[in-house]
Each structure stands twice: as C-alpha cells, then as structure tokens.
C-alpha positions in Angstrom: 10.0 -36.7 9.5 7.8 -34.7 7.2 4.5 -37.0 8.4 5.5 -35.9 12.2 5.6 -32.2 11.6 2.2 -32.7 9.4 0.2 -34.8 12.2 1.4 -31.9 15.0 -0.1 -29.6 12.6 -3.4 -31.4 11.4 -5.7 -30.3 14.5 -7.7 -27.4 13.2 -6.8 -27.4 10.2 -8.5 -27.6 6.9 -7.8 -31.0 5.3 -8.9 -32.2 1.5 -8.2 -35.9 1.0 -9.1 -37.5 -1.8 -8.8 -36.8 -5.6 -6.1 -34.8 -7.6 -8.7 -32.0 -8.7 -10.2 -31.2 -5.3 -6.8 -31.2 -3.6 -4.9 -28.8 -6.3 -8.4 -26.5 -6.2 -7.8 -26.2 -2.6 -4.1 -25.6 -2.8 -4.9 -22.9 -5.9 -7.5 -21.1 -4.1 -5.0 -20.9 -0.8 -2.4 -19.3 -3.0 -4.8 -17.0 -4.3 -5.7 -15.7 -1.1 -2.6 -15.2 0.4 -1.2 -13.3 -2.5 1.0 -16.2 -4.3 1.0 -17.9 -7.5 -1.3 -20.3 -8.7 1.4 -22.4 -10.4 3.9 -22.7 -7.1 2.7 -26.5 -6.4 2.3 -27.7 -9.9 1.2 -31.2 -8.8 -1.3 -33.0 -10.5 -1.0 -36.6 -8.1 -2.0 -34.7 -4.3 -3.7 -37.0 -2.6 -4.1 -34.9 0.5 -4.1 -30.8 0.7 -3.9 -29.2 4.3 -3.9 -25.8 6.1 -3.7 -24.9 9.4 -4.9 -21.0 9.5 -3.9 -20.4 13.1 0.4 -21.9 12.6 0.2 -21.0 9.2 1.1 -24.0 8.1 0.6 -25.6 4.4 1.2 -29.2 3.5 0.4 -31.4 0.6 0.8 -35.2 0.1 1.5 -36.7 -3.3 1.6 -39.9 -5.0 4.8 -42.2 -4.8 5.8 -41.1 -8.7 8.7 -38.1 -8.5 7.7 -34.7 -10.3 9.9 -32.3 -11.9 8.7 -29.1 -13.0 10.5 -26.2 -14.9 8.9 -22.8 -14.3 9.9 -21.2 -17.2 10.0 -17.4 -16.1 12.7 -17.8 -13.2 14.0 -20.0 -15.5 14.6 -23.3 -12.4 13.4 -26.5 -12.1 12.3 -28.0 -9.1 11.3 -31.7 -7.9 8.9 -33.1 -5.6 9.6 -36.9 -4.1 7.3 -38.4 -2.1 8.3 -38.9 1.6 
C-alpha cells in the first residue's frame, strides 16, 4: 500500500537513494526547514529519502530490521517496520 501512495508521489520530487548518512541529512535539513524537529525520524537504516514540494508529501524507506525509539521529553515510544 505504502509503495503505491509513494510511486503516485515520486514525479517531481526530490529523491535521495543510497546510503544512511545522505538520506537522514536530507530528511534533517527538510525538518529544519519546515519548522520541525531534527530527531522526528530517528532512523539510521533509510535507504531512500523523498519529498514532493508541490503535494507536500515526505516519505522515507528503511531497512527490513524494526526500529523503536523512545523520545524521552514526550515521554512515548514509537516503531518503524518496514513495509
């Protein structure tokens, strides 16, 4: 499901493939600029980072392994599965 709504998405949008680093400076420097925080996607396995300026539309594709993540002020942890 998620890899239908990301293809319908992908034309003219900025895509980073690739390594971890490059895809979580991508996704860092997109938080920054639209006013949220740095640590909201605390993934360190993206294999693809994408934005489509014009729907507004963020995506991110990680590795097969399952994350979970506390964020310690709000006090919640979250998970991230891959598709």
């Amino acid at each position: 499901m998620a890899s239908q709504t990301i293809e319908s998405h992908r034309a003219g949008a900025e895509v980073v493939r690739g390594d971890a680093a490059s895809c979580k400076k991508a996704a860092v420097e997109l938080l920054s600029d639209i006013g949220l925080p740095k640590g909201l996607f605390p993934l360190d396995d993206m294999q693809e980072f994408g934005y489509n300026r014009e729907a507004g539309f963020m995506w991110l594709v990680q590795g097969k392994k399952k994350v979970e993540h506390t964020f310690k002020k709000a006090k919640q942890t979250v998970s991230y599965a891959g598709e």
